[in-house]
C-alpha positions in Angstrom: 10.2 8.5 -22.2 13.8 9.1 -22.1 16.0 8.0 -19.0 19.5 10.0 -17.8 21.9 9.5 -15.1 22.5 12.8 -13.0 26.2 11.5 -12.6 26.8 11.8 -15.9 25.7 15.3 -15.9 28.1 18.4 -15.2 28.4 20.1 -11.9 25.1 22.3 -10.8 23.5 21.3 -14.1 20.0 23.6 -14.1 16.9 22.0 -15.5 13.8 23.7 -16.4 10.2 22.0 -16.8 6.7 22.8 -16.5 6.1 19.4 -13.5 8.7 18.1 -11.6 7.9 14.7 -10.0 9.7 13.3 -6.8 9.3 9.2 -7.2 8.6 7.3 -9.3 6.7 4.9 -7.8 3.0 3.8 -7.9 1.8 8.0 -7.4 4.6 9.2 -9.4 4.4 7.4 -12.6 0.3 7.0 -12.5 0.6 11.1 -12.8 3.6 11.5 -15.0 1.4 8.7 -17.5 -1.2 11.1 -17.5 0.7 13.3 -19.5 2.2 11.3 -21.8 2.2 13.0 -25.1 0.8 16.2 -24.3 3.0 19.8 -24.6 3.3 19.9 -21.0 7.2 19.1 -19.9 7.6 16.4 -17.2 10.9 15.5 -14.9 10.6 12.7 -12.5 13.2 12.2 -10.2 14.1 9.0 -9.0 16.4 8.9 -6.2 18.2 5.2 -7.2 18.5 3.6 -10.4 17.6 0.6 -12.3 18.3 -1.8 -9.7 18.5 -1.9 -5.6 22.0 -0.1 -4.5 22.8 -0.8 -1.1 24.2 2.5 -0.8 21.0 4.3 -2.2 18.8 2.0 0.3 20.8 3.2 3.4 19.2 6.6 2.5 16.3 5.3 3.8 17.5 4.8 7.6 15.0 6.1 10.4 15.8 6.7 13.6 12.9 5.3 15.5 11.7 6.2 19.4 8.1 4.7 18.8 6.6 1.1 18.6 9.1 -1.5 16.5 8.5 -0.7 12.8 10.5 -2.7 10.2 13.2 -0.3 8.9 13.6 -2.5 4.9 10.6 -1.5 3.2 11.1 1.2 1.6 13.0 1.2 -2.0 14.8 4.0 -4.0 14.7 2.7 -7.3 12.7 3.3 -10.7 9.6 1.8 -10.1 9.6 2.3 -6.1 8.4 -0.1 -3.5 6.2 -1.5 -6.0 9.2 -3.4 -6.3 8.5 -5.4 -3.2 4.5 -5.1 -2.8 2.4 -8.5 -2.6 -0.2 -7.0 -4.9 -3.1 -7.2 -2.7 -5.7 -4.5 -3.2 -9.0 -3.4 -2.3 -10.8 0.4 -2.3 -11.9 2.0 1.1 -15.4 1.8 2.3 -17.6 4.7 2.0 -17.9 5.0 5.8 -14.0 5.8 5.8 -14.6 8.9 4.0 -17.3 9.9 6.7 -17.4 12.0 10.0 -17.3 9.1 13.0 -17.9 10.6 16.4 -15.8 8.1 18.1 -12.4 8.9 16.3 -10.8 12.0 16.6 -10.3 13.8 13.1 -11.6 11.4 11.2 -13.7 12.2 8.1 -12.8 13.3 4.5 -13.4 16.3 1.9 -13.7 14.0 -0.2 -16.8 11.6 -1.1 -16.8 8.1 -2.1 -19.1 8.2 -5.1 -15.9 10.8 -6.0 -13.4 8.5 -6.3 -15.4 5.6 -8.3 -14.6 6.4 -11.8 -11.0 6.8 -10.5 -10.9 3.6 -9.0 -11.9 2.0 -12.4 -8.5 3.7 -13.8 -6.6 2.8 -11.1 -7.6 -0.9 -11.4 -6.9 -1.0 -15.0 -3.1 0.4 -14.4 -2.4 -2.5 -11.8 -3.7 -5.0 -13.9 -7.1 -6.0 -11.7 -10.2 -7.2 -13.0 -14.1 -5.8 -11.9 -13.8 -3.0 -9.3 -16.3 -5.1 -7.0 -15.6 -6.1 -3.5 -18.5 -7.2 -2.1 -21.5 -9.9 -2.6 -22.1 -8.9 -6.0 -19.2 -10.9 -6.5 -20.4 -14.2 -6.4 -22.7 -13.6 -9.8 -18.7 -13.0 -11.2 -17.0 -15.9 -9.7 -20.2 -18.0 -11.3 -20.9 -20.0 -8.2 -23.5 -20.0 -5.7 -23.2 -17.0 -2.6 -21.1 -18.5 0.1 -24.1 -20.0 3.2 -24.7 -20.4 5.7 -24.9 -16.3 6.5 -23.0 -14.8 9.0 -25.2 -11.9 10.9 -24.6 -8.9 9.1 -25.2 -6.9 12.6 -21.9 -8.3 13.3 -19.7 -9.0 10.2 -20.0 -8.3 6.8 -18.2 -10.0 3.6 -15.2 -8.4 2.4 -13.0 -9.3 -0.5 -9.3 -8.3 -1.8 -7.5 -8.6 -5.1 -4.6 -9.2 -6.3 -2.7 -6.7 -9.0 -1.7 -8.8 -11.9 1.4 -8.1 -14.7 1.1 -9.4 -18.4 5.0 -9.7 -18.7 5.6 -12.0 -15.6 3.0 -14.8 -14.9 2.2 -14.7 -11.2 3.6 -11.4 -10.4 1.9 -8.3 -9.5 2.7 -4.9 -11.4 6.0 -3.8 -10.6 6.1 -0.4 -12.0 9.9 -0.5 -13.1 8.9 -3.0 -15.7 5.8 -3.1 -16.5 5.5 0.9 -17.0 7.6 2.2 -19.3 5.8 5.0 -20.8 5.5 4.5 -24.9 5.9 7.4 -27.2 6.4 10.4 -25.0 9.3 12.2 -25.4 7.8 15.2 -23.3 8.9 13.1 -20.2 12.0 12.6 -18.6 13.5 10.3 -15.9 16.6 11.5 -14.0 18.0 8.6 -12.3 20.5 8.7 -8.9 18.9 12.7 -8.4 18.1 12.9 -4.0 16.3 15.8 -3.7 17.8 17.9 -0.7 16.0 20.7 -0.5 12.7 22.3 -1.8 12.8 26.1 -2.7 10.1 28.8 -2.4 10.0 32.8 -2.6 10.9 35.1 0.0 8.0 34.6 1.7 7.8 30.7 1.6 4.6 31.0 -0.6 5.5 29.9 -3.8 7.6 26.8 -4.7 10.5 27.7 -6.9 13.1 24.7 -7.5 14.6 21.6 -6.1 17.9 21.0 -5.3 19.2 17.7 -6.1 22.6 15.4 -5.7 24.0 12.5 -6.1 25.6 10.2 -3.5 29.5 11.6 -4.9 28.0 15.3 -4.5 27.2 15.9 -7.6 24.5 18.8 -7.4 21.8 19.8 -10.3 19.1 22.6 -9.8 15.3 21.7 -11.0 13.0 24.8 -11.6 9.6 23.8 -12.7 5.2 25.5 -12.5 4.7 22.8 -10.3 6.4 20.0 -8.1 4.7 16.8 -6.9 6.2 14.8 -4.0 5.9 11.4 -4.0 8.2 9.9 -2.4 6.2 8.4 0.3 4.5 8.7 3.7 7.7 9.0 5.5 10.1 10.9 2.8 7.3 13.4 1.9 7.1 14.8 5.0 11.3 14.3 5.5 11.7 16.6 2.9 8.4 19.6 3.7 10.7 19.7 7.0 14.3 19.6 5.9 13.6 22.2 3.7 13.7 25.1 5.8 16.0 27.8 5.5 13.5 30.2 4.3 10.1 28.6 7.2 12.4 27.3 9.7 9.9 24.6 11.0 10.0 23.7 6.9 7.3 24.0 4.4 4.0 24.1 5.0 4.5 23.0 8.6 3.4 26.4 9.9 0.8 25.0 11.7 3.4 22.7 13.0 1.2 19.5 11.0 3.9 18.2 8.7 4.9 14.8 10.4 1.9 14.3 13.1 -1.3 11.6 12.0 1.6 9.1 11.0 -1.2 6.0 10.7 -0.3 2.8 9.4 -2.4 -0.7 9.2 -1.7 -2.6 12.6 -1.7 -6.1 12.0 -2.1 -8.9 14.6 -2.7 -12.9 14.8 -5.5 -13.4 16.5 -6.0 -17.2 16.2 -5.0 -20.3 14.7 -6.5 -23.3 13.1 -5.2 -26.8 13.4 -5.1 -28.5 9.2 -7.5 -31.5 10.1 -10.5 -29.2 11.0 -9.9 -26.1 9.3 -11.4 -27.4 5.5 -15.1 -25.7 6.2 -12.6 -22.6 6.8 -10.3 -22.2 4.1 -13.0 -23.9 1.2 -15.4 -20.4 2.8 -12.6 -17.8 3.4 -10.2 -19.0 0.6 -9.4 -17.7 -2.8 -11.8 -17.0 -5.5 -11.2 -17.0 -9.7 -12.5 -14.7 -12.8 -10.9 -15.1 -16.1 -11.4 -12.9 -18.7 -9.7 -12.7 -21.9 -6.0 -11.6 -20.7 -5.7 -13.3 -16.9 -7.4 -14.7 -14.8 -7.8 -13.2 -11.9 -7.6 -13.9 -8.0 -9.4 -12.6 -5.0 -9.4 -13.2 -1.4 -12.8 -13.3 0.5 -12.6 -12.5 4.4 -14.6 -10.6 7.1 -14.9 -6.9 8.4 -16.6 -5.4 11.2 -20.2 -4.2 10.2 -20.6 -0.3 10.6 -23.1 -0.6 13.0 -21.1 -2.3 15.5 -18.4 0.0 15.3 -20.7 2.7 15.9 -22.4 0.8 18.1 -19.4 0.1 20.4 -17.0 2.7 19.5 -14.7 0.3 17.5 -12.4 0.9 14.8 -12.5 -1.0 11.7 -11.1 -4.2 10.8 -10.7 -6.4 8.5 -10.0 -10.8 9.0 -8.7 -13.4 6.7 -6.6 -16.7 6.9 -2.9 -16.8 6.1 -1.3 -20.3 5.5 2.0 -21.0 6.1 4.8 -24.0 5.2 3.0 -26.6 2.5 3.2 -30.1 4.3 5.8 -32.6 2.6 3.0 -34.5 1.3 0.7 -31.9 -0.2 0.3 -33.2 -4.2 0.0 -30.2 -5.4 3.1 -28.4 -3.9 4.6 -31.6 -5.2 3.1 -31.1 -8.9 5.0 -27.1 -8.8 7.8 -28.9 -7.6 8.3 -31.7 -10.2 7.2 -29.1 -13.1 10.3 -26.4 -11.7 12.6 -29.5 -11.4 11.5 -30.9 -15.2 12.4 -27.7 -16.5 15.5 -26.8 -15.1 17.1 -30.9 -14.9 18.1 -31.0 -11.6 17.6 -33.0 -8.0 16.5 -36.3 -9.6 15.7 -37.8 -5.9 13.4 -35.1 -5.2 11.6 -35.3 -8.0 11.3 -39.1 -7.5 9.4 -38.6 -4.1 7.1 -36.0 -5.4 6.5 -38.2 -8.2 5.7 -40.9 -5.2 3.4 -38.0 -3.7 1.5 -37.3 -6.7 0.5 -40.8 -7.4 -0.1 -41.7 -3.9 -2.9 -38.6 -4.0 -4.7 -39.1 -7.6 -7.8 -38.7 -5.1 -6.9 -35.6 -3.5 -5.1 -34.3 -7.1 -9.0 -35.4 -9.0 -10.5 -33.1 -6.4 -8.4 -30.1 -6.8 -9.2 -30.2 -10.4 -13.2 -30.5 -10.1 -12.2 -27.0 -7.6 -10.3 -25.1 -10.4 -12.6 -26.3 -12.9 -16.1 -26.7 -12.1 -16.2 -24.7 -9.1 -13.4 -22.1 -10.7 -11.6 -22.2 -6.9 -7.8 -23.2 -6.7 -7.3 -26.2 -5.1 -6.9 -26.5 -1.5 -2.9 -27.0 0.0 -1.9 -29.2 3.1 -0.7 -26.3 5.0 1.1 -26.6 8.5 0.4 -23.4 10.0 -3.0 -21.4 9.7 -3.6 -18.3 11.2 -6.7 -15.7 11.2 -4.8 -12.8 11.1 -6.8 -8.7 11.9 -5.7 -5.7 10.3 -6.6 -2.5 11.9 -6.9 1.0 10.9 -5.6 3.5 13.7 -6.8 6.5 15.1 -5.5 9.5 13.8 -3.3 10.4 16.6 -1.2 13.9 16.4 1.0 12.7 18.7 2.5 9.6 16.5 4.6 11.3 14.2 7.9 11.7 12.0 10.5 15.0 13.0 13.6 15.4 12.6 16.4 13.4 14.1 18.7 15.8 16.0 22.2 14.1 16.0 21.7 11.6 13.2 22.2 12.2 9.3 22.5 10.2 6.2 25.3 10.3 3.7 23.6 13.2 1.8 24.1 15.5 5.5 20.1 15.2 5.5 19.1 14.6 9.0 17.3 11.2 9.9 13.7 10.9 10.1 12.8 10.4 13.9 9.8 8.2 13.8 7.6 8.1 16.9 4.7 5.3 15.6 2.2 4.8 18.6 -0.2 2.1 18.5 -3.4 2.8 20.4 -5.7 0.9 22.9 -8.8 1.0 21.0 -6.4 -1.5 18.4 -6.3 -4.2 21.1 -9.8 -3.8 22.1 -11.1 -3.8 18.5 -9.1 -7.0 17.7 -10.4 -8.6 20.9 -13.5 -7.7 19.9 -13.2 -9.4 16.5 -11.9 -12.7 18.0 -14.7 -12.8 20.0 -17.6 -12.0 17.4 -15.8 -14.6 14.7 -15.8 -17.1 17.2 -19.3 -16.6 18.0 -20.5 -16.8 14.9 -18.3 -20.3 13.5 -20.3 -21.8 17.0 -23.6 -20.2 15.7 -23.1 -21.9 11.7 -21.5 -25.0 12.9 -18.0 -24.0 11.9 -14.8 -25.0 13.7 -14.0 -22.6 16.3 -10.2 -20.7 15.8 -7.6 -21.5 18.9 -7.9 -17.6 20.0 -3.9 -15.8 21.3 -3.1 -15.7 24.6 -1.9 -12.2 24.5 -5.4 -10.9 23.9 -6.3 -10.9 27.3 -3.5 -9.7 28.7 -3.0 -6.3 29.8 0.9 -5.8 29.6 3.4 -5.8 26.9 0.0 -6.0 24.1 1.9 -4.0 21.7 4.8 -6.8 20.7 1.7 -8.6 18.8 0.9 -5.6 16.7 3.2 -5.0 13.2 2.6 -2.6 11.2 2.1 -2.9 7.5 4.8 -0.3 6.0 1.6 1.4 4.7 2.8 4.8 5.8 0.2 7.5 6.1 -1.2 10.8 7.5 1.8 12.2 7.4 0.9 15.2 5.3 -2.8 15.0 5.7 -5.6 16.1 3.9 -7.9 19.2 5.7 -9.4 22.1 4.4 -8.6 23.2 7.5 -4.9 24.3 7.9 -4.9 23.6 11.5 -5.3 19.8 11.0 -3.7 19.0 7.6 -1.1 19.8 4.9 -2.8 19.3 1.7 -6.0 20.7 0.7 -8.9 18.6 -1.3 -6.7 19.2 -4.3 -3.8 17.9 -2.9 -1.7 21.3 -2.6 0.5 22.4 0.3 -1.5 25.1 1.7 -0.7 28.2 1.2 2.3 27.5 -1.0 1.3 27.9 -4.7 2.7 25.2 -7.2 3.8 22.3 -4.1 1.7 19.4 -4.4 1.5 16.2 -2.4 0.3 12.6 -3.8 0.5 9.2 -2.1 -0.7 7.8 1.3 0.9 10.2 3.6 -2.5 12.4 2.3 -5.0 10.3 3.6 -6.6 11.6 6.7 -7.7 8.3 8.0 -5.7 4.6 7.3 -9.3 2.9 6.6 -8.3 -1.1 6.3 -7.8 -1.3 2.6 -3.9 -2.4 1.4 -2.7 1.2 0.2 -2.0 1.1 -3.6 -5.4 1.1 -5.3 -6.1 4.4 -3.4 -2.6 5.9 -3.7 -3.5 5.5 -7.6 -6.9 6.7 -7.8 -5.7 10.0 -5.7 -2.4 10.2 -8.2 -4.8 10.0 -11.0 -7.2 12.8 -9.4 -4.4 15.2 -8.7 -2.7 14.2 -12.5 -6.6 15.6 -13.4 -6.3 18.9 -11.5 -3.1 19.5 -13.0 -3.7 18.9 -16.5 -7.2 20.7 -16.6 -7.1 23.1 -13.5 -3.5 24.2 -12.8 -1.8 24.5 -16.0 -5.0 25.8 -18.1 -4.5 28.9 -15.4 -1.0 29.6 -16.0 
């Protein structure tokens, strides 16, 4: 794997390749790994370089007319926003991949028990242990199920994981440094190369070249068999609709699609718990352990809505769990980090003298936390200040909440803005109020302690300010073998432009609940098969 800088190259430098890659993030490098020492010629283009420009970032600017989105997500760097991801991961449930009267255009072409063995891939490049997220788990965690039940007409057990790196301890894959592809000098990385425009034939039906420059103007020309974009679920569909001088409502977009479906993962607070009465809570909902011979590794165990109940009451799904905020000053085990940090590096003597005061003042609380981690293989429990019971949504695919074109605003590259309409939807608040109401029902029914439910749920106006989302773009350039309602096709190609593929989120027709990145691999890793054995056989 060899890198270059396109500044240091001359003036409309021309470059040809068999695949030309657009990212190099999660999607980009799973695919261009997948190649790695085989005869096929492989250019990724990476937009920034080694390390976060300021300059580069400001590419990423949106003008937005929709619901508040955060606007600093997004990197343009090698390794991509993996650079700022917490890790967490989980797969989609099979009943995202199904046909749900209730929700408009849901339904994949794809079936679960398809994206299984890719899953198991995906897991082993972001560094996670079993690919099992449901009760089998407790036989793996080695302790008894979690009881009393709650009623599985209602809610069911869900579990996340958390992606882990063998170069930085407690640190989740960051592809810029933990993937370095060994031994392959058939790939190449072109560093500070913004893709401006994508080129077809005549007839917009066969993808050509890229054009790409540098932030000085700088301009290189990329012909290659086949171009993957991967740039993400807002960029992707940036660049299908800047490119347009040949389809002047850009590539692929003649079903005017490229844009529309933009889904995300709403997430609300729905209650609260106060630290005295939570422990029953946290010790059921918290974090869970399995070691194996490299890591050992963590997961998260919270509560979804059961499929019937959806169905049932034409909800959407969703997804709970805790989130604890602010250790207390006298928590001994914040303390314990503390003194350990402070040890190493010789510093602040008087606070290490009143953690020291801390830890001995708890050796009950410290001999607890230990029988946790290591009889019942659980970390030990922090004195938080704040705990919330926070709901992440999926949203209906909506073709109305979608990315165009700005129409007076460009970047420094003379690229127009992406204009960014994100709508959140109605059936979001209702489902979350529907959660609330079934959790709390059910912590009365097993004797738990009840959460202190938000305000805002009941309330009819201004609902929207409680909803972020997740800066888990998608749906931008969905998946349909129908032309009418997507951009891709079930093997990720632009339809009806030959060679112009698609991989990351923006290609999933529904948002399901699951964090992104597990199925942005597994898809990166189907489409790296199709190429390799399908596509490049033929040609």
């Amino acid at each position: 794997m060899r890198f270059s800088d396109l500044s240091q190259f001359d003036d409309d430098f021309f470059i040809e390749t068999d695949l030309c890659i657009v990212g190099s993030g999660p999607a980009g490098l799973s695919i261009a790994k997948e190649f790695a020492g085989t005869k096929i010629k492989v250019w990724i283009l990476e937009s920034g370089g080694f390390e976060k420009e300021s300059d580069t970032e400001a590419l990423c600017k949106i003008e937005n007319v929709g619901v508040s989105r955060k606007d600093n997500t997004r990197n343009r760097l090698y390794g991509g926003t993996s650079h700022t991801w917490t890790g967490r991961c989980a797969p989609f449930n099979p009943t995202d991949f199904q046909k749900r009267s209730w929700i408009p255009y849901s339904g994949w072409d794809l079936k679960y028990e398809e994206l299984e063995p890719l899953l198991e891939r995906a897991g082993k490049i972001l560094g996670l242990g079993p690919n099992c997220y449901d009760n089998r788990l407790w036989e793996l965690f080695k302790v008894l199920p979690a009881t009393p039940n709650m009623d599985s007409k209602f809610l069911d057990t869900t579990f996340w994981q958390f992606s882990k790196s063998l170069k930085e301890r407690g640190e989740p894959i960051r592809f810029g440094r933990d993937f370095f592809i060994d031994n392959s000098p058939n790939i190449e990385v072109l560093l500070h190369a913004n893709v401006t425009h994508i080129n077809t034939n005549e007839l917009g039906t066969c993808f050509e070249s890229v054009e790409v420059r540098t932030l000085e103007g700088k301009r290189a020309f990329v012909k290659a068999k086949a171009l993957v974009l991967s740039c993400g679920g807002m960029e992707n569909a940036r660049l299908l609709l800047a490119s347009n001088r040949i389809i002047p409502n850009g590539i692929g977009n003649q079903n005017d699609v490229v844009g529309r479906f933009l889904m995300d993962h709403s997430l609300c607070v729905i209650g609260s718990f106060a630290h005295q009465s939570a422990y029953s809570v946290r010790n059921r909902f918290g974090h869970y352990l399995i070691k194996d011979k490299q890591q050992t590794h963590v997961y998260l165990h919270g509560l979804s809505l059961s499929p019937k109940i959806q169905e049932q009451e034409n909800l959407l799904r969703c997804d709970a769990y805790l989130e604890e905020y602010n250790p207390l000053p006298n928590d001994s085990w914040s303390a314990i980090r503390r003194l350990k940090s402070t040890l190493r590096k010789r510093e602040c003597i008087k606070q290490s003298t009143q953690d020291i005061f801390t830890i001995l003042s708890n050796f009950r609380e410290i001999s607890s936390g230990f029988h946790r981690r290591y009889v019942k293989r659980r970390p030990p429990l922090i004195k938080f200040e704040r705990i919330e019971l926070h709901c992440m949504l999926e949203q209906l695919p909506d073709p109305e909440s979608r990315i165009t074109l700005s129409s007076n605003q460009k970047d420094r590259l003379n690229m127009p803005l992406a204009k960014v309409n994100w709508k959140v939807n109605s059936l979001e608040r209702q489902t979350a109020q529907r959660m609330s109401q079934l959790i709390t029902q059910e912590f009365q029914r097993i004797g738990f302690p009840t959460p202190h439910l938000s305000g805002w749920l009941d309330k009819e106006e201004n609902w929207t300010q409680n909803f972020e989302d997740k800066a888990h773009h998608t749906g931008t350039t969905r998946m349909s073998a129908n032309p009418k309602e997507g951009v891709v096709n079930v093997n990720s190609q632009v339809h009806e432009v030959n060679g112009l593929f698609v991989a990351g989120s923006s290609t999933f027709p529904t948002s399901g609940t699951a964090n992104s990145t597990l199925m942005i691999v597994a898809l990166a890793l189907r489409l790296a098969d199709h190429l390799k054995y399908n596509y490049f056989k033929a040609s």
